[in-house]
C-alpha positions in Angstrom: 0.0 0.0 0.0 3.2 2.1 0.0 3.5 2.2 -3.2 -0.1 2.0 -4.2 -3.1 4.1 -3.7 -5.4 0.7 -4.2 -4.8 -2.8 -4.7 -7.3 -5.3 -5.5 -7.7 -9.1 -6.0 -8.4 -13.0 -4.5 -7.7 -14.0 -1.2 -5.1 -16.3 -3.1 -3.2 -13.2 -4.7 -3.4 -11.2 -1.3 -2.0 -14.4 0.5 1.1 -14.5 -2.4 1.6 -10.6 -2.3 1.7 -10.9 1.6 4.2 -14.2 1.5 6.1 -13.0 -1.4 6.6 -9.5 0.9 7.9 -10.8 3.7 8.3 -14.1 3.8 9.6 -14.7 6.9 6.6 -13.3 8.8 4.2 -15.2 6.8 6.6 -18.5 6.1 4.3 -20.5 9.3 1.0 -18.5 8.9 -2.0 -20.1 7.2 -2.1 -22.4 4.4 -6.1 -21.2 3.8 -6.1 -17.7 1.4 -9.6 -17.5 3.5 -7.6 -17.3 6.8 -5.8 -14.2 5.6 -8.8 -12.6 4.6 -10.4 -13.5 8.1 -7.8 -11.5 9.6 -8.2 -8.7 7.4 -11.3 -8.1 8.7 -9.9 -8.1 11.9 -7.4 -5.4 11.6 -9.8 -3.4 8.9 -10.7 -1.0 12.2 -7.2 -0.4 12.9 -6.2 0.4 9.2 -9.1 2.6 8.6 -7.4 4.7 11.5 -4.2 4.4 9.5 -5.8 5.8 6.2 -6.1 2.5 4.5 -9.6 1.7 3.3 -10.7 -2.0 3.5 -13.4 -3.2 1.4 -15.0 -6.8 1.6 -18.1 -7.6 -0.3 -20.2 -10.2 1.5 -19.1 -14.0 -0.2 -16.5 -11.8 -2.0 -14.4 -13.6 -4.3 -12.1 -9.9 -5.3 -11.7 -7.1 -2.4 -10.0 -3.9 -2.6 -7.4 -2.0 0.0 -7.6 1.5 -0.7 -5.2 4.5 0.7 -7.9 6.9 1.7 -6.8 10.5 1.4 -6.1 12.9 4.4 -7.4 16.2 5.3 -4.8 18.3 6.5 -5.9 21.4 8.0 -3.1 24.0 8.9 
């Protein structure tokens, strides 16, 4: 999400972007692409606060991260 302002795909394609990222984090986490999609949802509340916009259809086969922007005010 550095590098992006969105990213979408499959649970399988966030699971290899995540393992292929850093593969040492993710080497003994879940075999299930599902399983890193549960835990999305989990952490969406703190990455709202972070600026990053989750989106999960119900039964959602693609979902989309999305680098909301910020309001600066001086």
């Amino acid at each position: 999400m550095q590098e992006k302002r969105e990213w979408s795909g499959t649970a399988k394609q966030f699971k290899e972007l995540l393992s292929n990222q850093f593969p040492d984090a993710f080497a003994k986490w879940y075999r299930a692409p599902s399983k890193f999609v549960d835990e999305l949802k989990r952490i969406a509340p703190e990455l709202q606060q972070e600026g990053v916009e989750v989106r999960i259809p119900p039964e959602a086969i693609l979902f989309t991260l999305k680098r909301m922007k910020t309001n600066t005010t001086s």
